[in-house]
N, C-alpha and C positions, 0 to 999 in steps of 0.2 A: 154555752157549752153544747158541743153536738150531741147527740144520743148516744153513739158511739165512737168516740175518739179512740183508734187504733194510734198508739204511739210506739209506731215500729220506728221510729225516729231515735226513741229511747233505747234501743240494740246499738245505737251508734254511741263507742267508750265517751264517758262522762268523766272528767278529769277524777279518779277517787284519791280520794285524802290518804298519804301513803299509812295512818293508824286512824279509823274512823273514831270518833269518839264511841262514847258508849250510849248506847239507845233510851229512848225517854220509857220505851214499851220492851220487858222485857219476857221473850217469849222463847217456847222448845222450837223444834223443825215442824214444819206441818207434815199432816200424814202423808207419805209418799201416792204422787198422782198417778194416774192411767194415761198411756197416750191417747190422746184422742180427745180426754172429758175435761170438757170445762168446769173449771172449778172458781168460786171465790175465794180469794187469798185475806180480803179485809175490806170494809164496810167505813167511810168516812163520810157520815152523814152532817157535818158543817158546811162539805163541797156536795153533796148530793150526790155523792160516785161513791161505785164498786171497784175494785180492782179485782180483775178476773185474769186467768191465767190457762191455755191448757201445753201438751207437751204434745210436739208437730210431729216424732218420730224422725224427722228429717234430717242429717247433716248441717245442711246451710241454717237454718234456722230451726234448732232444736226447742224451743220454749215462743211462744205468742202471749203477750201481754196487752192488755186497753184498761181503758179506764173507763169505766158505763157507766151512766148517768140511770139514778136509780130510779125517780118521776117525775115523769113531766110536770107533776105539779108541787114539785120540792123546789122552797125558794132558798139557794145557796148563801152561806152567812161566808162564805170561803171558797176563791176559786182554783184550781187544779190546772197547774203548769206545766209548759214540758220542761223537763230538767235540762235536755241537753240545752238550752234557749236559757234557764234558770242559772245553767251551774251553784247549785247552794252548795254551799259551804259556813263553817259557823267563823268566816271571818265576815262574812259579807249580810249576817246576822240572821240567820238558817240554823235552825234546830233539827240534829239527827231524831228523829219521830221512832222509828221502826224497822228491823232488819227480820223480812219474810224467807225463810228455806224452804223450798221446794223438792224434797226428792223426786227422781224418775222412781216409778214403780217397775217399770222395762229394765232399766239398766240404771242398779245401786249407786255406781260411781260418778253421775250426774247429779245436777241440782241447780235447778233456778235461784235467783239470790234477788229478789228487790227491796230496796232499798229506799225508803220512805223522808222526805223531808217537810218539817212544818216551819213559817215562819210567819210567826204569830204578826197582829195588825193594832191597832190601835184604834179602831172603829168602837164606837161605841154606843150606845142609846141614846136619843137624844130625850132629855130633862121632860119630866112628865110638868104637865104646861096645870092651869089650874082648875080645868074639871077632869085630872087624873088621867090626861092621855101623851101619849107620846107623838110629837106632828113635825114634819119634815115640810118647810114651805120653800114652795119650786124657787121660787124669787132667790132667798137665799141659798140654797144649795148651787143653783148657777152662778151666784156671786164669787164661790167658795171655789167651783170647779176650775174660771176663768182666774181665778188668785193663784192657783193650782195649793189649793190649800185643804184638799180632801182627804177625810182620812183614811189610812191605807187598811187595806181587806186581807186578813189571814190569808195565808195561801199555801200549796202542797206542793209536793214534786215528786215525785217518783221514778226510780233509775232502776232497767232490770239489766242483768248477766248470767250468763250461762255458767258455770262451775263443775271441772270434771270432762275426763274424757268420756266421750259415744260410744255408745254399745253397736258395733256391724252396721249395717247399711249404709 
C-alpha cells in the first residue's frame, strides 16, 4: 500500500445498490467540516489506513478523499481496495460496513457521503505447532500459492459522493 493513496478514482459513480442495505456500524452525521481542514472521518486499523477527508470549496470537485496508511510499521491483517475496481455489493459477498456524513460547515445544504465496505476473508492462524508457536514454512505456503489455494485476506472499499447542491462559487 502507498503512504498515500489518493482515490480520486473513487469520485468516479460506483454502481449503488438502488436501497443500500443497512450498515454493520450505526452512526449520527459527523460534525459539520471547515473548508479547507483535513479531517479523519474513521480509523480501520486491520488495513493500517485512515480515511481522511477535507472540503475543496471548489465546484468541480467539492470533497477530497484518500485513504493514509497510518505506519509504516503497521503490518496489515486486511487490504484496502478501490471500490470503483471492487464494485462490492452483498451479492458478490461484500458487507455494507459503514455509512460516513459529512456536512459542509460553508454551505449546510452539502455533504459528503462515504460509504464503507468489508468483506471479510477466511485467513486464519496457522495451528500452534509443539513448543506453542505459530510457523509458516516457505516450502509449503509456495506449495499452496502455485495450487492457488491461499486463503483469502479481508478486505475494504470505500465509495465517496458529494450530496447536495454548492453554496456560490
Amino acid at each position: 500500500m502507498r503512504t498515500a493513496l489518493v482515490l480520486s478514482a473513487l469520485l468516479l459513480p460506483v454502481p449503488a445498490l438502488a436501497a443500500d442495505p443497512a450498515p454493520e456500524i450505526q452512526r449520527t452525521a459527523v460534525s459539520p467540516q471547515a473548508v479547507g481542514t483535513v479531517h479523519t472521518l474513521r480509523q480501520i486499523p486491520e488495513a493500517c489506513a485512515r480515511l481522511e477527508g477535507r472540503f475543496t470549496g471548489q465546484a468541480a470537485q467539492p470533497y477530497q478523499f484518500a485513504v493514509v496508511r497510518t505506519s509504516p510499521h503497521c503490518q496489515p491483517r486486511a487490504r484496502f481496495v478501490d471500490a470503483a475496481k471492487a464494485q462490492p455489493s452483498t451479492a458478490s459477498g461484500w458487507i455494507f460496513n459503514d455509512v460516513l456524513r459529512v456536512p459542509n460547515a460553508a454551505c449546510p445544504s452539502q455533504q459528503a457521503v462515504v460509504k464503507v465496505w468489508r468483506k471479510p476473508g477466511n485467513a486464519t492462524p496457522p495451528k500452534l505447532d509443539a513448543q506453542g508457536q505459530s510457523r509458516l514454512y516457505l516450502q509449503d505456503e509456495k506449495a499452496k500459492a502455485a495450487a492457488n489455494r491461499l486463503a483469502a485476506v479481508p478486505m475494504f472499499a470505500a465509495a465517496m459522493t458529494v450530496e447536495g447542491a454548492g453554496c456560490g462559487g
